[in-house]
Residue frames as qw, qx, qy, qz and C-alpha x, y, z in Angstrom:
[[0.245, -0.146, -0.293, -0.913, 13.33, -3.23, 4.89],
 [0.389, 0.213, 0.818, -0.365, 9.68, -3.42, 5.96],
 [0.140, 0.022, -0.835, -0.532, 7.89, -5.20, 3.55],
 [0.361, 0.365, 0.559, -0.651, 3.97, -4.75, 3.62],
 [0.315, -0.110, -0.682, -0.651, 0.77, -5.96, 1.33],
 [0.294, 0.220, 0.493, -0.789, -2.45, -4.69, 2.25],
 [0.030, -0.400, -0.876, -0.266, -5.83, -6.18, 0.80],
 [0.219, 0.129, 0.357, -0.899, -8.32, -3.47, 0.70],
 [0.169, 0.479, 0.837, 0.203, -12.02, -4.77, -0.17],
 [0.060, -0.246, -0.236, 0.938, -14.29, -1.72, -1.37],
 [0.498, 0.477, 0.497, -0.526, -18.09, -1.21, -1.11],
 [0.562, 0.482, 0.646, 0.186, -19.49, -1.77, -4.74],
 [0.072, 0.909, 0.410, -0.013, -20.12, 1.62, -5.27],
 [0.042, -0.919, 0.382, 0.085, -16.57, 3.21, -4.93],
 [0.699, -0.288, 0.497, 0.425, -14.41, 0.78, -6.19],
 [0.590, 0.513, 0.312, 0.540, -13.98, 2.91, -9.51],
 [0.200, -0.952, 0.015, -0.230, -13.44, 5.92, -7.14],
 [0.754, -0.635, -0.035, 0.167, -10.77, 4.33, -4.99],
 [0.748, -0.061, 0.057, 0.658, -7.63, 5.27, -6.60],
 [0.027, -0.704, -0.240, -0.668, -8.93, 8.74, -6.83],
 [0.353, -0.818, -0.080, -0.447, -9.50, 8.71, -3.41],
 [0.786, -0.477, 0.115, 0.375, -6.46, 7.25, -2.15],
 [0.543, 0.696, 0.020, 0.470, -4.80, 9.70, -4.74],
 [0.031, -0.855, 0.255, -0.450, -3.57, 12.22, -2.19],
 [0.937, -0.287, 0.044, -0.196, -2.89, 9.46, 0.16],
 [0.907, -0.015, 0.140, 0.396, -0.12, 7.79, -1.91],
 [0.388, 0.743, -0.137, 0.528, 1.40, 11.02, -3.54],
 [0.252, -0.837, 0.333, -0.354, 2.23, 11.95, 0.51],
 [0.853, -0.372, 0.364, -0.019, 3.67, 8.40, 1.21],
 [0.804, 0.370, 0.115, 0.451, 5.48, 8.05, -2.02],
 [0.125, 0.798, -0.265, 0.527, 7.24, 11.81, -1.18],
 [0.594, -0.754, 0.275, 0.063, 8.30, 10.38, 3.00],
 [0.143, 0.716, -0.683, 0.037, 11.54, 10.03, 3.33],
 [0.178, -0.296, 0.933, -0.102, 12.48, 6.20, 3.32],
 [0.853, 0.327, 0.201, -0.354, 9.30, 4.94, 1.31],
 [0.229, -0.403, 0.719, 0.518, 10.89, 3.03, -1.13],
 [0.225, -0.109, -0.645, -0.722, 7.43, 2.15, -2.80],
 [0.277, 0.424, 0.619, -0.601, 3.52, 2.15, -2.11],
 [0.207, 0.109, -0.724, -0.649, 2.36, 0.72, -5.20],
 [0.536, 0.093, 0.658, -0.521, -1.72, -0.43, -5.94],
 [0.242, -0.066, -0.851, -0.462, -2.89, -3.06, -8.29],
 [0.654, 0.098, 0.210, -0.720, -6.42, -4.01, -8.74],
 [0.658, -0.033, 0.726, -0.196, -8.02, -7.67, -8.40],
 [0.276, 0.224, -0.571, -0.740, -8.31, -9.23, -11.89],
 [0.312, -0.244, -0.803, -0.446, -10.72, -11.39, -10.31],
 [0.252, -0.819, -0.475, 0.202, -12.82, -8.93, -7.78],
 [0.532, 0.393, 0.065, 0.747, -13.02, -6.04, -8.86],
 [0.372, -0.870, -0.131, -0.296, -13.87, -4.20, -5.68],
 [0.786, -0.576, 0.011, 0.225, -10.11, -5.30, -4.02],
 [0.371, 0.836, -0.372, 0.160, -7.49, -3.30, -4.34],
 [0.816, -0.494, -0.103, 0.284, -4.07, -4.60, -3.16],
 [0.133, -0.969, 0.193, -0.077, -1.32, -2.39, -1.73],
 [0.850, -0.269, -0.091, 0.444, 2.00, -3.34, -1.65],
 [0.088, -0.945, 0.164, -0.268, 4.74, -0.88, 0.23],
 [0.768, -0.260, -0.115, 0.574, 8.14, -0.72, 1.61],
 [0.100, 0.945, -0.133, 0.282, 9.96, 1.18, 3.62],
 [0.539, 0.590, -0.533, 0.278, 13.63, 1.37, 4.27],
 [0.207, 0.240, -0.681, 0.661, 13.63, 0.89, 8.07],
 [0.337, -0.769, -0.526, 0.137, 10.96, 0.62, 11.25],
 [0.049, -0.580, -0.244, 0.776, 11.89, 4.43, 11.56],
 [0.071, 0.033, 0.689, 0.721, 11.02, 4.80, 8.39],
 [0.343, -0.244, -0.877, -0.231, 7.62, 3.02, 8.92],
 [0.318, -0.632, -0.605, 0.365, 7.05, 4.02, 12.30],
 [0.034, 0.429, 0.092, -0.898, 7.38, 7.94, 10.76],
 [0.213, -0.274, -0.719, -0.601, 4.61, 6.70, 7.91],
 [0.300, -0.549, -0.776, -0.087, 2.60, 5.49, 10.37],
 [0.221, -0.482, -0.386, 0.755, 3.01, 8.67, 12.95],
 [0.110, -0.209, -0.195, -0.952, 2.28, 11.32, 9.64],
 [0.369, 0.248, 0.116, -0.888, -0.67, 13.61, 9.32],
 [0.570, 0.318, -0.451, -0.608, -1.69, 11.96, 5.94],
 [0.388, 0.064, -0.920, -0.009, -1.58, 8.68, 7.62],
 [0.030, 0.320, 0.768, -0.554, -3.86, 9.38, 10.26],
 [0.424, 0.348, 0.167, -0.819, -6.21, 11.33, 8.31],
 [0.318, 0.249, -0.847, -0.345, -6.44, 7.92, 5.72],
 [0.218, -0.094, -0.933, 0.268, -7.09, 5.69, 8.82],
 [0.258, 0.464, 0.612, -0.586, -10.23, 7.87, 9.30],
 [0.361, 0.441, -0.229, -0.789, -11.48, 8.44, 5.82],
 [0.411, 0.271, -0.764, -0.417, -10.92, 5.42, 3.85],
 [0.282, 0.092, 0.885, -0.360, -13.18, 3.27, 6.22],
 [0.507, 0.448, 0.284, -0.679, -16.19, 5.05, 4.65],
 [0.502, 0.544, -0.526, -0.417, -15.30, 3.47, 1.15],
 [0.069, 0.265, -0.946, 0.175, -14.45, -0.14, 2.70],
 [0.708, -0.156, -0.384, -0.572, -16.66, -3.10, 2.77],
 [0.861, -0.469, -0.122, 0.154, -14.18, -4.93, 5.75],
 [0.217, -0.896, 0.309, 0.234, -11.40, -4.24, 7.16],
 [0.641, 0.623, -0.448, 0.004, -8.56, -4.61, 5.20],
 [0.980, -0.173, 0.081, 0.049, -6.11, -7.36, 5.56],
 [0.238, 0.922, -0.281, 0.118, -2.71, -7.42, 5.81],
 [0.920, -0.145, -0.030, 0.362, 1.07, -9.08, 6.05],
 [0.051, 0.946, -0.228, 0.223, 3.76, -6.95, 7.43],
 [0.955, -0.006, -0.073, 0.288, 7.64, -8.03, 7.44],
 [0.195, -0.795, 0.520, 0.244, 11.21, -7.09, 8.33],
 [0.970, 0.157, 0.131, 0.127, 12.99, -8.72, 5.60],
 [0.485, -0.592, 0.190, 0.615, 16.38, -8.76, 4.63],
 [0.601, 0.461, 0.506, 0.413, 16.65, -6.77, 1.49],
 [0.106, -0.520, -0.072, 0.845, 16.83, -3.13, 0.05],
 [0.416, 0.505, -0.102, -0.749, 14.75, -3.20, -3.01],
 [0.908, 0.316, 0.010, -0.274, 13.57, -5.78, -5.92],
 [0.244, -0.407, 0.783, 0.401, 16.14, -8.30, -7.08],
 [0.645, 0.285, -0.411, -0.577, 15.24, -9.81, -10.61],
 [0.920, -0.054, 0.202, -0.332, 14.09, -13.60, -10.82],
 [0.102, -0.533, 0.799, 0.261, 16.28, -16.24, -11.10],
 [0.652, 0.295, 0.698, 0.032, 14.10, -18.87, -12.68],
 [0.601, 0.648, 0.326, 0.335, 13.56, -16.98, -15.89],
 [0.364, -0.267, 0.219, 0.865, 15.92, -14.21, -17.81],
 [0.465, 0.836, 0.289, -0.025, 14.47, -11.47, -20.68],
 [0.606, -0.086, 0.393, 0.687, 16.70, -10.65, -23.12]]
């Protein structure tokens, strides 16, 4: 799978907008075929950074994310909302979806 977590920092001013405006965004990445997630959490200690983590089943997978429409029309919108560029660690790992922790159990 490729395994990806993006760091997005956003201007003061829209960071209570941004999942609103990455709303259509994720609803067209969470519907490609071979997403397997494309999931955003929000800094508990800046609250202007959103991070992104995403996987998708395959570099064709990935490399048809990155080719859509809805991905290129992102990569020119969401600058305008951004205080730097976002950061980012992208992997081929071996896996195919969460596995639960082995240090602790929940019963």
């Amino acid at each position: 799978m490729i395994f990806i977590v993006v760091k997005f920092k956003t201007k003061p001013e829209w960071a209570d907008k941004w999942l609103d405006f990455v709303g259509p965004f994720t609803t067209a990445t969470r519907a490609e075929e071979g997403n397997l997630w494309f999931d955003w959490s929000r800094s508990v200690d800046d609250p202007a950074e959103f991070v992104l983590v995403e996987a998708f089943r395959d570099a064709a997978a990935g490399g048809a994310h990155v080719g859509s429409d809805h991905f290129k029309a992102a990569m020119a919108d969401l600058p305008q909302a951004l205080a730097a560029t976002p950061k980012i660690i992208s992997q081929t790992i071996d896996a195919s979806g969460w596995s639960e922790m082995g240090e602790m159990t929940v019963e």
